[in-house]
ROKOLVEX-578241 format. One record per residue: x, y, z of N, C-alpha, C in turn. Coordinates in steps of 0.2 Angstrom, whole numbers, plus 5000, padded with zeros to 4 digits. Atoms other than C-alpha are relative to their C-alpha. Layout:
<rs>
XYZXYZXYZ/...
</rs>
This chain:
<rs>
500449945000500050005000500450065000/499649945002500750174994499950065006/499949954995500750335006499450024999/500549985000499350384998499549975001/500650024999498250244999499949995008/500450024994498650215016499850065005/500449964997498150385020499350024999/500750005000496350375013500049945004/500150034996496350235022499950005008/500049994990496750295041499350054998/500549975002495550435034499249975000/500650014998494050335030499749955006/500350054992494250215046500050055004/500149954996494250385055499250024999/500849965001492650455049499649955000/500550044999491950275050499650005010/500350004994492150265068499950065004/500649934999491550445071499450015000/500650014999490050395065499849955003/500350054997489650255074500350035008/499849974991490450345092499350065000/500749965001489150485086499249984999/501050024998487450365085500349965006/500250034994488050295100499950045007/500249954995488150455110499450035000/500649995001486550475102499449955003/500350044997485850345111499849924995/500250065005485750215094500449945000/499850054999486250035094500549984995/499450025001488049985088500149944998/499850104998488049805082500750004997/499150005005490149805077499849934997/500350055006489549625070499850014995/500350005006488549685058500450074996/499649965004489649855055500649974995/499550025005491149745052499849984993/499950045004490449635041499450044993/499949935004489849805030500650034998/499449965000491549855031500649975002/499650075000492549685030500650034999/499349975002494049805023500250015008/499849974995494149875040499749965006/500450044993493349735051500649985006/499650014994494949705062500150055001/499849954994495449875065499450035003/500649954996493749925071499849955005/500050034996493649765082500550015005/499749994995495349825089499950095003/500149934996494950005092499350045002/500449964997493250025096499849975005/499950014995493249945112500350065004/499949924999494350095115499950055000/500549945002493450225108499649995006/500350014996492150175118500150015007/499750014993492950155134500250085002/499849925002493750345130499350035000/500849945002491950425125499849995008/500549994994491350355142500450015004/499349944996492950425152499750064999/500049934998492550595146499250025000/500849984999490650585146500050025010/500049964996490850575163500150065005/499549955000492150675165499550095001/500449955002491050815156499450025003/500650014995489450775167500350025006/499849984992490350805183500250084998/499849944999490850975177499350034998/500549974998489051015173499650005004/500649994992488350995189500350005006/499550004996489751045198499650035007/500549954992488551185209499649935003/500750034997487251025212500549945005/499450024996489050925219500350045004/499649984995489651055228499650015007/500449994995488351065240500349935005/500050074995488550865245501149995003/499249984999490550925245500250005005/499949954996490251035258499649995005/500650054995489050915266500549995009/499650024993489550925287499749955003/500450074998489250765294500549985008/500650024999488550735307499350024999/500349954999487050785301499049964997/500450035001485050735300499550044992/500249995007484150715283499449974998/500550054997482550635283499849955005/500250084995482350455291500850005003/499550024999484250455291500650065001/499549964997485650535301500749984996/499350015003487250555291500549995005/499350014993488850485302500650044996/498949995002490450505289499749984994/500050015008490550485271500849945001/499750075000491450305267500249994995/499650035005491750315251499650044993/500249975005491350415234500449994994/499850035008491550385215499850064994/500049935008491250495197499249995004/500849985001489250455201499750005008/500650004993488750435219500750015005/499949994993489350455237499849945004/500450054995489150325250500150025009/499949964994488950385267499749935006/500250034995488650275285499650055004/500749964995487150325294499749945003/500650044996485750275304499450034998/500749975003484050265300499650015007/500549984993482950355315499749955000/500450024999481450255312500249915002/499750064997482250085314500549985003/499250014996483850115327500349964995/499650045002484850035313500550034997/499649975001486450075306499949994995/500249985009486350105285500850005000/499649955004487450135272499650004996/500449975006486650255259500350044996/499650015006487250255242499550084997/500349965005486750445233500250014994/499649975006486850495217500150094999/499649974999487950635216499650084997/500249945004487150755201499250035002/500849974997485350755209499550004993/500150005003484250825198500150014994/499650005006485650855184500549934997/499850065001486050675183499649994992/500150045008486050605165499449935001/500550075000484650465161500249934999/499250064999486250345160500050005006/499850014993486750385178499449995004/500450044994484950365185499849944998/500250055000484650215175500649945004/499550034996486350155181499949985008/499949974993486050205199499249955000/500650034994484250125201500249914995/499950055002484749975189500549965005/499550024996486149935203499450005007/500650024994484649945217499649944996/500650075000483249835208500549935000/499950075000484649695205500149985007/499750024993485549705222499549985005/500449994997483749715230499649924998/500350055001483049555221500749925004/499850054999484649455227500149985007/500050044994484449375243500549935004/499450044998486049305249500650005006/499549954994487349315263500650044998/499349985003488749355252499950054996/500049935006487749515243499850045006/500649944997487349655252499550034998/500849985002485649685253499750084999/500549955000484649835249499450015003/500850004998483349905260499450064999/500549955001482650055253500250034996/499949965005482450155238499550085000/500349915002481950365235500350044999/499649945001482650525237499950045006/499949954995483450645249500350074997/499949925002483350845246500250004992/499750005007483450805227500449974997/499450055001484650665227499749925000/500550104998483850465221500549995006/499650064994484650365236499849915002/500250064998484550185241500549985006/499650024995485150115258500249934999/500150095000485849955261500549975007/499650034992486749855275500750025000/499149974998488349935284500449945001/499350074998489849815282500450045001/499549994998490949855293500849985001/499450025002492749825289500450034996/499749975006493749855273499949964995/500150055004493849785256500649974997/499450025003494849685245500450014997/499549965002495849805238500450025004/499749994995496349865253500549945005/499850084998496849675258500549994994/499550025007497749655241500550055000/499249935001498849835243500649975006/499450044994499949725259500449944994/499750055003500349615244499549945000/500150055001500049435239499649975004/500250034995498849345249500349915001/499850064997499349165258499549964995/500650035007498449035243499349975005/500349995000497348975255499550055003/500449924996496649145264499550024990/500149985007496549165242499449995000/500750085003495549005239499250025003/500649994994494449045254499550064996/500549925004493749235247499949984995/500250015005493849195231499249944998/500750055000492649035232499550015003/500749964999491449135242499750034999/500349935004491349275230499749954995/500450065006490949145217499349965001/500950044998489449055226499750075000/500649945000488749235229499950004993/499849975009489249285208499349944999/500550055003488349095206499350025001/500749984999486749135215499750084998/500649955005486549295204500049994996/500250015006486749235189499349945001/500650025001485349095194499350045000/500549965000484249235198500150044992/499849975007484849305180500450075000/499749954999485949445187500750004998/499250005000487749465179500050065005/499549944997488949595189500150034996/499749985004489949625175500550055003/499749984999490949745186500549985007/499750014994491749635199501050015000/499249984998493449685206500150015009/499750014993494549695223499550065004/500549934996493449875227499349985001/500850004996491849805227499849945003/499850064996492249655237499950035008/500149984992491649715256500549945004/499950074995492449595271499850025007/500349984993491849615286500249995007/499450024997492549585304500349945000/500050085001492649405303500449984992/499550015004493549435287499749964992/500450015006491949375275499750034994/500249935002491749445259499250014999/500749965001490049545252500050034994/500249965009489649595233499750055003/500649955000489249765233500150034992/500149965004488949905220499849944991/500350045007488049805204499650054995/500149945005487949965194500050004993/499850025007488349895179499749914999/500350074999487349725182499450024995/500450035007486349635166499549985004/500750024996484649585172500049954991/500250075004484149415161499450034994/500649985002482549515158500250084996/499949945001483349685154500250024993/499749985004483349775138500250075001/500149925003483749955141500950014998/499649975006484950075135500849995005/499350004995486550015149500249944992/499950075007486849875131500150034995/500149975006486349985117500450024996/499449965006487950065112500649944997/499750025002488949935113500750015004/499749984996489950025125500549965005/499650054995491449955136499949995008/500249994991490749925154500449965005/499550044995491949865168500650045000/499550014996493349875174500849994998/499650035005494849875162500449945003/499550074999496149755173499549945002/500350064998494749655178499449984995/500550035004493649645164500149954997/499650045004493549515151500050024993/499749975005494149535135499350004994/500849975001492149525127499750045003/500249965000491949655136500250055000/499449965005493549755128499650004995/500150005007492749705112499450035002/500749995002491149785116499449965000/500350045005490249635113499050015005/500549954997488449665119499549935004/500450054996487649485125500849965004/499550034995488749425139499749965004/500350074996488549265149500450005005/499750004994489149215165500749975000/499350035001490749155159500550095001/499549914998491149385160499949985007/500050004994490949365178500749955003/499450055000492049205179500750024998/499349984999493349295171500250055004/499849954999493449445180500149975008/500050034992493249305199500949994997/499350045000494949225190500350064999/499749955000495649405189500350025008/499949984993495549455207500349945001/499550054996496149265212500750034997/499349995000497649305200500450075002/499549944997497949485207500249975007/499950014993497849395226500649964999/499550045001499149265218500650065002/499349965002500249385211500250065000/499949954997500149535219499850064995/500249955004499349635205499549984994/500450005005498149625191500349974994/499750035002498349505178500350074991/499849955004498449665166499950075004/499849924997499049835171500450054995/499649955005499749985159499850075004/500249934998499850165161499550044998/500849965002498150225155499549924999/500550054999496550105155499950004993/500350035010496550115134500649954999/499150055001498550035135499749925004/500150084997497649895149499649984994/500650045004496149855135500549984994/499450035007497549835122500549945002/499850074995498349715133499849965001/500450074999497049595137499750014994/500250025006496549605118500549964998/499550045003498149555112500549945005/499750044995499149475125499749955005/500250054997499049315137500350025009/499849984995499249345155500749975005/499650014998500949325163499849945006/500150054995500949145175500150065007/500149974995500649215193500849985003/499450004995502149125200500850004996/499149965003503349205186500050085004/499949944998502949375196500049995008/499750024992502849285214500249915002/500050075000503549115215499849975005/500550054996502749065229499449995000/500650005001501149065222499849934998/499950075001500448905223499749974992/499950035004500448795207499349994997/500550055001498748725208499350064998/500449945002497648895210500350054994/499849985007498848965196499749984994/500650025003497948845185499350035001/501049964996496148885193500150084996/500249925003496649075188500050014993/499849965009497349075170499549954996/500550015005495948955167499350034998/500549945001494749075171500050054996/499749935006495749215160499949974994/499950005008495649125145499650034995/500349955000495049235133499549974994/500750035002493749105124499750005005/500550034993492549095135499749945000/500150084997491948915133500649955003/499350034996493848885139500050025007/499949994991493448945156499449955005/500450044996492548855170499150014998/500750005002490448835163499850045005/500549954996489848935179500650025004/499549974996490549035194500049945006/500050074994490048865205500549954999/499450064998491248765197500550015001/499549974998492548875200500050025007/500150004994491948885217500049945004/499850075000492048685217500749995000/499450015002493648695211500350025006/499549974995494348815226500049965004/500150054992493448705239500849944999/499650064998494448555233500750024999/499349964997496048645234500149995007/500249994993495448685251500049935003/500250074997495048505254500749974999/499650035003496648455246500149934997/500350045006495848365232500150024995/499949985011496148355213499850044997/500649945002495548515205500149974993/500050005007494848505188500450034994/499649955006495848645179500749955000/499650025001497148525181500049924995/500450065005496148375172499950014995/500349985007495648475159500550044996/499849965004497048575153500349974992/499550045005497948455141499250014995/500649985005496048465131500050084999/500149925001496148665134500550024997/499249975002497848675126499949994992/500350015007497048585112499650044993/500649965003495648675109500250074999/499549925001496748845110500250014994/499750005005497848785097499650004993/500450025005496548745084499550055000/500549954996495648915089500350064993/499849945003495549055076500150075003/499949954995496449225081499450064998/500149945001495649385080500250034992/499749995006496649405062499749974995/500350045006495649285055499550024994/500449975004494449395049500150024992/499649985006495549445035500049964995/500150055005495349285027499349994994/500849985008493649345019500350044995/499849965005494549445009500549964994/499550075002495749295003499649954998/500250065000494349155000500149994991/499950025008494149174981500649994998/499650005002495849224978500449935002/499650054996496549074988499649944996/500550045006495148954977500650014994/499949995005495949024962500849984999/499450044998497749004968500149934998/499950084998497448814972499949974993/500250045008496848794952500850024999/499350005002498748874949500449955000/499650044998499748784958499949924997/500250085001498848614953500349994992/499949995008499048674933500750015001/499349985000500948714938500249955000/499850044998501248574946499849924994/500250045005500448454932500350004994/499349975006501548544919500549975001/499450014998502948524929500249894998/500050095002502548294929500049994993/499850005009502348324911500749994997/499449985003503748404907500649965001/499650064996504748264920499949934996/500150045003503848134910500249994993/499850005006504348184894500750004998/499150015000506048204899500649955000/499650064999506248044905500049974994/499850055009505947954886500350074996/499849975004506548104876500650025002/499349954999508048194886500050054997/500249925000507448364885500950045002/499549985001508948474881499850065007/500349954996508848624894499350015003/500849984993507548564906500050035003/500349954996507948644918499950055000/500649904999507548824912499449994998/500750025000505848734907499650025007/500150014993505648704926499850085004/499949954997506448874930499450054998/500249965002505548984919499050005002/500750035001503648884923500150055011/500049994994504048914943500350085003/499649944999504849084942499750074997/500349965007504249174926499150005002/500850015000502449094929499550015007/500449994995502149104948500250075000/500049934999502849294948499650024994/500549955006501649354934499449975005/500649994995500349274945499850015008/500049974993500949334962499850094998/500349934998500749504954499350014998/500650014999498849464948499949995006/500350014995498449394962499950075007/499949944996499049564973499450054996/500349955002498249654959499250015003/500849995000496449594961499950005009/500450004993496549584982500050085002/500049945000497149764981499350044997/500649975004495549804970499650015007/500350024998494649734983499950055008/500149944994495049884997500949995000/499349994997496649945004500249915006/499650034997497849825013500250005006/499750004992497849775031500949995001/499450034996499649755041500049924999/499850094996499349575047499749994990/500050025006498849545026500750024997/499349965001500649645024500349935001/499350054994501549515035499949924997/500050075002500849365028500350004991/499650005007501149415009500750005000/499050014999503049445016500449925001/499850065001502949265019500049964995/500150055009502149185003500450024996/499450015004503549284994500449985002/499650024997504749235004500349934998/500050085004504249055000500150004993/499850005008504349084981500650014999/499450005002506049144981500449945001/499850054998506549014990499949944997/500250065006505748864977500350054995/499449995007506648984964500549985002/499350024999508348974971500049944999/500050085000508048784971500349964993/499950025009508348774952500850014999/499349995001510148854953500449965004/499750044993510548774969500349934996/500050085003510248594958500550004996/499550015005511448644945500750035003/499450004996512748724957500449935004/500050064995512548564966500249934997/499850035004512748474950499449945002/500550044997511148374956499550004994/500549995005509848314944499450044999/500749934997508248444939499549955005/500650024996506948414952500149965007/499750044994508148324964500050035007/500349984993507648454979499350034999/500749964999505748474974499749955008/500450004993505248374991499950085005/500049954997505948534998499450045000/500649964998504448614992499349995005/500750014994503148525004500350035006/499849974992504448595019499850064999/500249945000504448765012499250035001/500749995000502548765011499749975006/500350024994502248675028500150045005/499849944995503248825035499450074997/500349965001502248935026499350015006/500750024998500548875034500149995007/499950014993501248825051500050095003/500049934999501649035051499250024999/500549975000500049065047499449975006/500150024996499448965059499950035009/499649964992500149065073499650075000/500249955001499449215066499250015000/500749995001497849195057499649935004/500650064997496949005063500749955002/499550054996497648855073499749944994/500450045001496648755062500650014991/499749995005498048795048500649945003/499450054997499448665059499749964995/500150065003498448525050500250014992/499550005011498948595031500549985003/499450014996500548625040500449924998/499950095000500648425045500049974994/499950045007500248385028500150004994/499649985004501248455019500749985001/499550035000502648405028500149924997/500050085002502048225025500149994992/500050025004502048265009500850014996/499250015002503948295008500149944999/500050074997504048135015499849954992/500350045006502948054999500350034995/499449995005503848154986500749985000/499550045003505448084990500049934998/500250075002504747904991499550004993/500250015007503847924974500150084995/499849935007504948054961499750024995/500449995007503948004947499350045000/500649984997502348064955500150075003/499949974992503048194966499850074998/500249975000502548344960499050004998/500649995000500748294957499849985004/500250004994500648224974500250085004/500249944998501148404980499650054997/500449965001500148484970499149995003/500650004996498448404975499950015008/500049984992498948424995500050074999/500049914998499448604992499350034996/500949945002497748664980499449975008/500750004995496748574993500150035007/500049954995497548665006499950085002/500449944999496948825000499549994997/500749985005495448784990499649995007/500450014995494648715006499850055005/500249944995494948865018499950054995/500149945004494548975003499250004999/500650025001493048905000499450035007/500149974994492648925019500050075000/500049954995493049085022499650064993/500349965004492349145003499249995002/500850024997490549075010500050045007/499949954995490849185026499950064998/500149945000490949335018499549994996/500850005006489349305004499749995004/500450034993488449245022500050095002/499749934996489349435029499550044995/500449965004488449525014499449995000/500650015001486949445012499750055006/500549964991486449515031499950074998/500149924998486749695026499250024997/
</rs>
């Protein structure tokens, strides 16, 4: 890509995701699924940058809100407490955020001691910050558990929604995790408590979606307590906390579908955000951490989280499984509920077999064979990759020709036959082939990097030809080489774009293998392995993208 094109390029991916930040400021529904697959040219960079966008818009939205109702916040600023407020005597202010204030009181009418959560801008609060703020009361109010604190009352004080709920007195889990690493079982213990409470609100159909070491209470006894569910999915809920598409959570402790914005999440988000905290209790810090919270979401998209006991080696062995299989960033790779993960700590605790350790050699599997996030690109490659696999087979058919002919005639200057058909013939159609995917939109990176390798490979089967005659070796006497060349090609793209490319990979090496043991055959048995090795994911991923259109 030229300088020019790749500046219409940055240009029109700028004004795409401009408008799409702009209908979702405007309250309209963002499917990135079906944007991408409208705008297949730019489907990977707008699955890596609008999670960030998003995360940034909601940064300075609220950012901007607190600055217009700064007079309706300076009042609760300036708030002197001790002081009576309706039903409820304010004692001390415990704790305050961008949207609310949480103060300990007592409520006159029932000698009991409160904490009561207000929201902050009063009457200038956004219709975002009260659905958020009364969304965080009905869920926490339906769930009935020891390990959540409860909700005992919803209204408003002088102008401010409020909801009370049970004083937990102590500290929380962030406060516990800033002393360092916790002892593995003191870990196991918290963690597998918070998991049964997480489990019994997804049964009632409440994700969290925003769990982390702050909203973990512990109380004197040192038991934890789910609070603030502000950001909590109701099973039954359509409102507009979903509509944008928006990043909600927690950047070190979210999970990476809700980096990407993805807008149906299951209780496998929660799961990963419980294995988050276990791995910050392990290893003394959060499994992802940078210096701005757009640098952390760019780090749990692309990146794998460091073992717990590379940053604290005494972290034990068995809960460092349990944590990094909750992180994985499939989510049917992580434990099916927050119970079994809660199963899993017990038997720790009991000093019983955990299953993250049963399972991994299948998790390792199914990893491998796991398309990345780069895969996408391959819609843009399915025909051309079809079209390919006819070259190669018509090359390579020439080629046993030309070997057969040789053998009863004694073809004068075969090898520039050879040379000219592999050289001449596949550089006239490595530059068609770039011509027509170029037509096709400007040129991602990660499609950059792989065409660096398919040439790479060509040069490599050209050299071949002189190499045999420096070597004084008969023509065709290193074409097994070409199944390694080409199992390295696949095995790199494997790494890159699908795991599910190791298998070409494998069978092409085999087919070095069967080219040296049958020479007379040998380039039509590499050719059928290798066209079928792209006709087949061409095919696939050409019905992917005609599937991708049809929808718009």
């Amino acid at each position: 890509m030229n300088l020019s094109e790749s500046s219409e390029h940055d240009e029109q991916l700028a004004r795409l995701l401009g408008e799409l930040t702009d209908a979702a400021q405007r309250g309209e529904t963002v499917d990135l699924a079906e944007v991408c697959a409208e705008h297949p040219t730019f489907a990977e960079e707008l699955r890596l940058l609008w999670g960030a966008v998003m995360f940034a818009d909601a940064a300075g939205s609220d950012r901007s809100a607190g600055f217009s109702s700064a007079a309706s916040i300076d009042r609760w600023q300036g708030l002197k407490t001790p002081c009576l407020i309706d039903d409820y005597e304010l004692l001390e202010e415990i704790g305050r955020g961008g949207m609310g204030v949480v103060y300990r009181a007592r409520q006159e009418s029932l000698n009991r001691e409160v904490a009561v959560k207000m929201i902050l801008r009063g009457e200038l609060a956004s219709t975002a910050d009260l659905e958020r703020f009364y969304t965080e009361a009905q869920a926490a109010a339906r769930l009935d558990h020891h390990g959540i604190v409860p909700v005992y009352e919803v209204g408003e004080l002088g102008g401010h929604s409020y909801f009370s709920m049970k004083y937990i007195e102590g500290s929380t889990l962030l406060q516990l995790l800033a002393t360092g690493p916790l002892p593995p079982r003191e870990a196991a213990r918290l963690i597998a408590a918070v998991a049964k409470a997480i489990h019994f609100a997804h049964q009632q159909g409440v994700l969290h979606r925003d769990l982390k070491p702050s909203n973990i209470l512990l109380d004197e006894h040192g038991q934890p307590h789910v609070t603030d569910f502000g950001l909590a999915k109701q099973a039954t809920d359509q409102g507009n906390l979903t509509r944008t598409g928006a990043v909600l959570g927690t950047p070190s402790y979210m999970s990476p579908e809700q980096a990407n914005g993805v807008r149906d999440l299951g209780p496998a988000t929660d799961v990963y955000s419980l294995g988050a905290m276990l791995y910050h209790a392990l290893a003394g810090r959060p499994p992802f951490q940078a210096a701005t919270p757009l640098d952390t979401i760019l780090l749990l998209r692309e990146q794998e989280p460091v073992p717990p006991r590379v940053l604290n080696p005494q972290a034990n062995r068995d809960l460092e499984m349990i944590a990094l299989r909750c992180l994985q960033k499939p989510s049917d790779l992580r434990y099916r509920s927050a119970d079994d993960l809660a199963r899993d700590l017990e038997a720790f605790l009991n000093d019983e077999p955990i299953a993250a350790r049963s399972g991994r050699f299948s998790h390792v599997i199914a990893r491998m064979f796991r398309e990345t996030h780069h895969a996408v690109v391959l819609e843009n490659w399915g025909l051309l990759w079809m079209w390919h696999s006819l070259a190669i087979f018509v090359a390579c058919l020439l080629t046993n020709v030309v070997f057969w002919i040789d053998m009863q005639y004694s073809l004068q200057g075969v090898r520039y036959y050879y040379f000219a058909l592999w050289t001449a013939g596949f550089g006239a159609w490595a530059a068609v082939f770039w011509a027509l995917r170029r037509r096709m939109g400007p040129v991602l990176f990660v499609e950059r990097q792989i065409a660096h390798v398919w040439a790479a490979s060509i040069i490599c089967i050209a050299m071949l030809f002189p190499l045999e005659a420096w070597l004084s070796l008969e023509p065709l006497k290193l074409s097994p080489i070409l199944g390694l060349i080409n199992g390295m090609v696949f095995f790199v793209k494997a790494g890159i774009l699908s795991g599910a490319f190791y298998l070409q990979s494998l069978a092409l090496f085999l087919t070095a293998v069967a080219m040296a043991l049958a020479p007379e055959v040998a380039h039509l048995i590499f050719g059928a392995v290798s066209a079928a090795c792209f006709f087949f994911p061409g095919l696939k991923y050409y019905r992917q993208r005609m599937k991708s259109q049809s929808v718009r």
